[in-house]
MDAnalysis code that builds the backbone (N, CA, C; Angstrom):
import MDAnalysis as mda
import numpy as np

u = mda.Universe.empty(300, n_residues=100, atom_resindex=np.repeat(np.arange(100), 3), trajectory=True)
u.add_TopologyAttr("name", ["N", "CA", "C"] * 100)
u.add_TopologyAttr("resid", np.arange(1, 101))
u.add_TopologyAttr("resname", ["UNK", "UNK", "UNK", "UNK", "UNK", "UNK", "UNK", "UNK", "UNK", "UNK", "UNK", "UNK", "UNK", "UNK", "UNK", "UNK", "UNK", "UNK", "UNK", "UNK", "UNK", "UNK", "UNK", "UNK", "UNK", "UNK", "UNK", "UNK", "UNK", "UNK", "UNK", "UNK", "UNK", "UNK", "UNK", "UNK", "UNK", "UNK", "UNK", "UNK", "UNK", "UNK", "UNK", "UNK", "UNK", "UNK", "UNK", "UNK", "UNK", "UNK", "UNK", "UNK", "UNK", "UNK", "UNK", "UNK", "UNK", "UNK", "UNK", "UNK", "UNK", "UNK", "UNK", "UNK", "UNK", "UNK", "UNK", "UNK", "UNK", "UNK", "UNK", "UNK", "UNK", "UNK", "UNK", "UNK", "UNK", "UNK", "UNK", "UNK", "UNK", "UNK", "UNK", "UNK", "UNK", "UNK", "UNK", "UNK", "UNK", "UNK", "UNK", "UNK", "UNK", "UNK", "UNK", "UNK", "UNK", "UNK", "UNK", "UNK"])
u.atoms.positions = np.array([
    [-57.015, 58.693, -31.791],
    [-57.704, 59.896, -31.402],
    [-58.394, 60.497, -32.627],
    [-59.795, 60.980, -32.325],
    [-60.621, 61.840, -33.546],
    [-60.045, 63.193, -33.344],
    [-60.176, 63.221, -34.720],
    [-59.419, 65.088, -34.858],
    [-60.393, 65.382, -35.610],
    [-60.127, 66.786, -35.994],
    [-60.838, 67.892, -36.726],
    [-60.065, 67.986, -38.169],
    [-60.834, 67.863, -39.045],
    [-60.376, 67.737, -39.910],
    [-60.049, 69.014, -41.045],
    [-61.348, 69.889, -40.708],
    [-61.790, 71.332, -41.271],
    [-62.608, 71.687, -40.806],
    [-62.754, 72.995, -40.538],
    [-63.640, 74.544, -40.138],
    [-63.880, 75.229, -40.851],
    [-65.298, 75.190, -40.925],
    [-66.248, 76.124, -41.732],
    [-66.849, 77.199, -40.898],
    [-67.123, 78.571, -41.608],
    [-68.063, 79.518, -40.925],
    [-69.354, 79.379, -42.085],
    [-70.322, 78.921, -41.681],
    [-71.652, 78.845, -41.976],
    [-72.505, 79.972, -41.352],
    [-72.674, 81.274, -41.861],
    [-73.313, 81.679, -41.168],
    [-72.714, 82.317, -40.141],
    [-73.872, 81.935, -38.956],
    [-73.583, 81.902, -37.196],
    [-73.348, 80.478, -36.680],
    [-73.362, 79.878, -37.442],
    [-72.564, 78.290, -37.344],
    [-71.118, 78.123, -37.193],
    [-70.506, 76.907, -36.569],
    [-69.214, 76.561, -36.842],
    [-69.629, 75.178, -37.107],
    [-68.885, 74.753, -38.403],
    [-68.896, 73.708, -38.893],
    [-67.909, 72.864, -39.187],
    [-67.811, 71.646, -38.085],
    [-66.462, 71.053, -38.315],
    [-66.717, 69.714, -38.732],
    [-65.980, 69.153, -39.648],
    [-65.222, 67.935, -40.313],
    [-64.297, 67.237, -39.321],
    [-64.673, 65.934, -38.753],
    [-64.159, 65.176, -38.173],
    [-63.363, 63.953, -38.988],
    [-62.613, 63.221, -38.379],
    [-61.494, 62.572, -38.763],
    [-61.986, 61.363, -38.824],
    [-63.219, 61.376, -38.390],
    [-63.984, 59.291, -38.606],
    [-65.209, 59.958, -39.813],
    [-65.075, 60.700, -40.372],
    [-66.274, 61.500, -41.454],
    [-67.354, 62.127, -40.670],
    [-67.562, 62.367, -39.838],
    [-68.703, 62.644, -38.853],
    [-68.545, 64.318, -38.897],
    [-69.668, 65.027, -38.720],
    [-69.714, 66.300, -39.271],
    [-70.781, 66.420, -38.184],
    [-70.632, 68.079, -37.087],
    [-70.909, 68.794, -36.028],
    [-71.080, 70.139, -36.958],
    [-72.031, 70.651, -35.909],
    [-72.432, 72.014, -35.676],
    [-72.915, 72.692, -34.519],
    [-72.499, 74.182, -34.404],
    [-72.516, 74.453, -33.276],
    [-72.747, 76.318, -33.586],
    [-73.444, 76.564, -32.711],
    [-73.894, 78.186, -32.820],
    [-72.573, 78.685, -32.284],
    [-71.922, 80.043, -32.864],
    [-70.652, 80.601, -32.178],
    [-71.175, 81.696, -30.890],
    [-72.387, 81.575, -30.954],
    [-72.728, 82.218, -29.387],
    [-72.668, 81.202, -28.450],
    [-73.004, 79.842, -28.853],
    [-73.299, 78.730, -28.000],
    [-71.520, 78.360, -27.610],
    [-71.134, 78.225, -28.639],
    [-69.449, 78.170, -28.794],
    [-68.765, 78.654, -27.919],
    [-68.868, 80.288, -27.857],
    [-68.674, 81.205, -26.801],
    [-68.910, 80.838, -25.183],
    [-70.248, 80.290, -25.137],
    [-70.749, 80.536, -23.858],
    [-70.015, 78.672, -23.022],
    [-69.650, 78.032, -23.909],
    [-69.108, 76.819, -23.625],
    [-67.399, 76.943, -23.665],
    [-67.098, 77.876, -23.715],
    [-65.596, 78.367, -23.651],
    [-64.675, 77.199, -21.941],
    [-63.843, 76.272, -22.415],
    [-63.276, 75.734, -21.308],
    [-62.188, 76.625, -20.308],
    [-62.207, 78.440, -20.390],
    [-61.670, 78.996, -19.874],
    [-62.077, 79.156, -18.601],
    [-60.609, 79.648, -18.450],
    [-61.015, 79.963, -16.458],
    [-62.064, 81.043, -16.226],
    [-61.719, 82.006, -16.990],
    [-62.812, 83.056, -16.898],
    [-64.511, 83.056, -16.968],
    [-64.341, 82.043, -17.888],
    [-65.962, 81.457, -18.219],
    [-66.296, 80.517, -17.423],
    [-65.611, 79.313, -17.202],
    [-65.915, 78.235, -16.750],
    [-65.402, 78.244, -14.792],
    [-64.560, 78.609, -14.724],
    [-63.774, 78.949, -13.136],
    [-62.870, 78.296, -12.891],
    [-62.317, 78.039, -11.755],
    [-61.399, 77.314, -11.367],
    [-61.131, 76.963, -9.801],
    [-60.171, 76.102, -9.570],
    [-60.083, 75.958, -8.341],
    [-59.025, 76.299, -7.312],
    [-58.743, 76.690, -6.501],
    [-57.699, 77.170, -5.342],
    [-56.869, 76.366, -5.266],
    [-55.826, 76.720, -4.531],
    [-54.967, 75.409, -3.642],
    [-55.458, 74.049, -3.184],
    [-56.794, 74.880, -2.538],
    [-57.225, 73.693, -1.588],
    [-58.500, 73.229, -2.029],
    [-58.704, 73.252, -3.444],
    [-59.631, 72.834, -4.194],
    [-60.976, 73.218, -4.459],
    [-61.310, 74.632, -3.917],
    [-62.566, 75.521, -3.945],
    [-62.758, 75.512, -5.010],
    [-63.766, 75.685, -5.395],
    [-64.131, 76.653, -7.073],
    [-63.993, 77.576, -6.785],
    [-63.569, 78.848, -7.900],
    [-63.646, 80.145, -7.693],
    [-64.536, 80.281, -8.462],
    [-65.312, 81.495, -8.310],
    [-65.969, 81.872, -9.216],
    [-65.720, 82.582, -10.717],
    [-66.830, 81.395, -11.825],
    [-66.252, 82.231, -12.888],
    [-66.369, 83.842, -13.165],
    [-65.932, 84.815, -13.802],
    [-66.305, 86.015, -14.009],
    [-67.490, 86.166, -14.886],
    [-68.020, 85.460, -15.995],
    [-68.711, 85.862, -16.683],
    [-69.865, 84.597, -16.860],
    [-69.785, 83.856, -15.698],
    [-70.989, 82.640, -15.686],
    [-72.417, 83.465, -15.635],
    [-73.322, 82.755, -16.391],
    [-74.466, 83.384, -17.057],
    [-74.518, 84.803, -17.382],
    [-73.542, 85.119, -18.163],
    [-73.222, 86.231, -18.776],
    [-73.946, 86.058, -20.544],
    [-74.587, 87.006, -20.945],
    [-75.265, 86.253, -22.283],
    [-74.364, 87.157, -23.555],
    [-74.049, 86.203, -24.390],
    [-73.050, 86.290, -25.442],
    [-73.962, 85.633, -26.681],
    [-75.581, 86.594, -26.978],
    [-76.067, 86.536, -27.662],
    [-75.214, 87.670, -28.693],
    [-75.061, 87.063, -30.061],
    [-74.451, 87.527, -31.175],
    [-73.296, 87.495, -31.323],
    [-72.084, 87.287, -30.338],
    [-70.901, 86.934, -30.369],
    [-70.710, 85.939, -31.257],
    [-69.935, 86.366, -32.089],
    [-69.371, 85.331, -33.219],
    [-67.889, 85.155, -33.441],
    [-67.342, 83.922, -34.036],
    [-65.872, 83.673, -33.762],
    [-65.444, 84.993, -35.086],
    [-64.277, 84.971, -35.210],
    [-63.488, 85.299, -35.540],
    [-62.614, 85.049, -36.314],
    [-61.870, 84.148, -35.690],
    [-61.089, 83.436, -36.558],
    [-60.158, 82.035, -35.648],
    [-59.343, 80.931, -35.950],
    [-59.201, 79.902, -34.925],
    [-58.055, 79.422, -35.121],
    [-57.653, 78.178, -34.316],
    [-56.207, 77.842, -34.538],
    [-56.379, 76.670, -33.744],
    [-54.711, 75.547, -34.860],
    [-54.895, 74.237, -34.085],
    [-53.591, 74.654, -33.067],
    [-54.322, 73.960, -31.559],
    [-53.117, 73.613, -30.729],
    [-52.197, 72.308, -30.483],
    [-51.138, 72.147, -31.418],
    [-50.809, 70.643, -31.020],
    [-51.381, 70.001, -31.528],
    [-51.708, 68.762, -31.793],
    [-52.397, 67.980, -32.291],
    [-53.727, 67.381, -30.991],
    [-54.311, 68.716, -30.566],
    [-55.380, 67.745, -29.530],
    [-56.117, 68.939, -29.147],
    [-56.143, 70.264, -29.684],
    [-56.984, 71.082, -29.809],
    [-57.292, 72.364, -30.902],
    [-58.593, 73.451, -30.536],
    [-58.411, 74.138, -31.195],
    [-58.857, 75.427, -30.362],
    [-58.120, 76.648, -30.718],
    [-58.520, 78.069, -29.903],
    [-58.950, 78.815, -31.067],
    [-60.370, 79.525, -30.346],
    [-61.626, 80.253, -31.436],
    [-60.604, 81.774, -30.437],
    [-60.690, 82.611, -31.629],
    [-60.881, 84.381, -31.199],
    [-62.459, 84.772, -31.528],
    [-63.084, 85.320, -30.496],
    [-64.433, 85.778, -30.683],
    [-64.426, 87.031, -30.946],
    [-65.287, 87.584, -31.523],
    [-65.997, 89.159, -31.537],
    [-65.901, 89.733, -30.083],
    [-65.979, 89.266, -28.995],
    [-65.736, 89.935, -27.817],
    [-64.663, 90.178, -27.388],
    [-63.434, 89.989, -27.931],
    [-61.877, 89.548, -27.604],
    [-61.753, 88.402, -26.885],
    [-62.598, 87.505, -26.643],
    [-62.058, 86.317, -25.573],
    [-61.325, 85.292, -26.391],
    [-60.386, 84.837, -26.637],
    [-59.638, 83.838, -27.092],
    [-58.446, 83.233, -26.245],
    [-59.113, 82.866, -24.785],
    [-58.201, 81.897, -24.298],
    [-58.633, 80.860, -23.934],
    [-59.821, 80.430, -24.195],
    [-60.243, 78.550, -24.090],
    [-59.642, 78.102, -25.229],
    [-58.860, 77.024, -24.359],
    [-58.392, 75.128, -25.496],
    [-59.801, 74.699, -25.585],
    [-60.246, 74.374, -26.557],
    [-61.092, 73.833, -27.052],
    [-60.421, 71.883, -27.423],
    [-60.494, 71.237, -26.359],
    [-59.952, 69.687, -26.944],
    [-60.376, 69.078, -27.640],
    [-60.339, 68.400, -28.741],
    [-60.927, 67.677, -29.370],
    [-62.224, 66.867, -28.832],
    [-61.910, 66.103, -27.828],
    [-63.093, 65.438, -26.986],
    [-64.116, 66.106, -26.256],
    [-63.202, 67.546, -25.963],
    [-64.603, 68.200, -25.295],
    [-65.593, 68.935, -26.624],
    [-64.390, 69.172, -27.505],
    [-65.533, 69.913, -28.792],
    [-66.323, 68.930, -29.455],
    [-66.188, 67.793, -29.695],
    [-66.976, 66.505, -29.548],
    [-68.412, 66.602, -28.945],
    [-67.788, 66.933, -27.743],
    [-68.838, 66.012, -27.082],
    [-69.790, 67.607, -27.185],
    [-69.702, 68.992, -26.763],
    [-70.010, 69.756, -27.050],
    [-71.242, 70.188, -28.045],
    [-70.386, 69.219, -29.365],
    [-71.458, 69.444, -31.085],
    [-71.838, 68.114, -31.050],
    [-71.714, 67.315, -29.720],
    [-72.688, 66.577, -30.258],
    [-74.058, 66.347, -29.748],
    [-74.552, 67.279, -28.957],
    [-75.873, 67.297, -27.944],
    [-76.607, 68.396, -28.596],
])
């Protein structure tokens, strides 16, 4: 598995160090708005609905992290300037994320 190796604040950048040498960047508004939380992203019912997220196309121009943390060895959780700090950020999804 690729991990994260180190986190940089550049700026309005987040700049991470990957574990095969490979080096991402990513705007912390963009960061924000890609949050894998329920709140941002939604979720589904019992019987497999989506619910709706609360803050889908909500604009989190200037929101910047904060400060972050590893979970386990297979993610990482950003605290933003807005108080939101409950998306896991997985390794593979923050991947794939900084890398488009």
């Amino acid at each position: 598995m690729i991990t994260v190796t180190d986190i940089q604040f550049i700026g309005t950048e987040v700049a991470l160090k990957w574990s095969d040498g490979a080096e991402s960047f990513i705007a912390m508004d963009r960061l924000r708005e890609l949050s894998p939380s329920a709140e941002t992203q939604g979720e589904r019912d019992l019987m497999g609905q989506q619910i709706s997220a609360d803050e889908k196309g909500k604009d989190f121009s200037g929101v910047s992290v904060t400060s972050w943390s590893v979970i386990g060895g297979y993610a990482i959780q950003f605290a933003f300037s807005d108080g939101h700090k409950t998306g896991l950020y997985a390794y593979d999804y923050l991947r794939e994320i900084t890398s488009s």
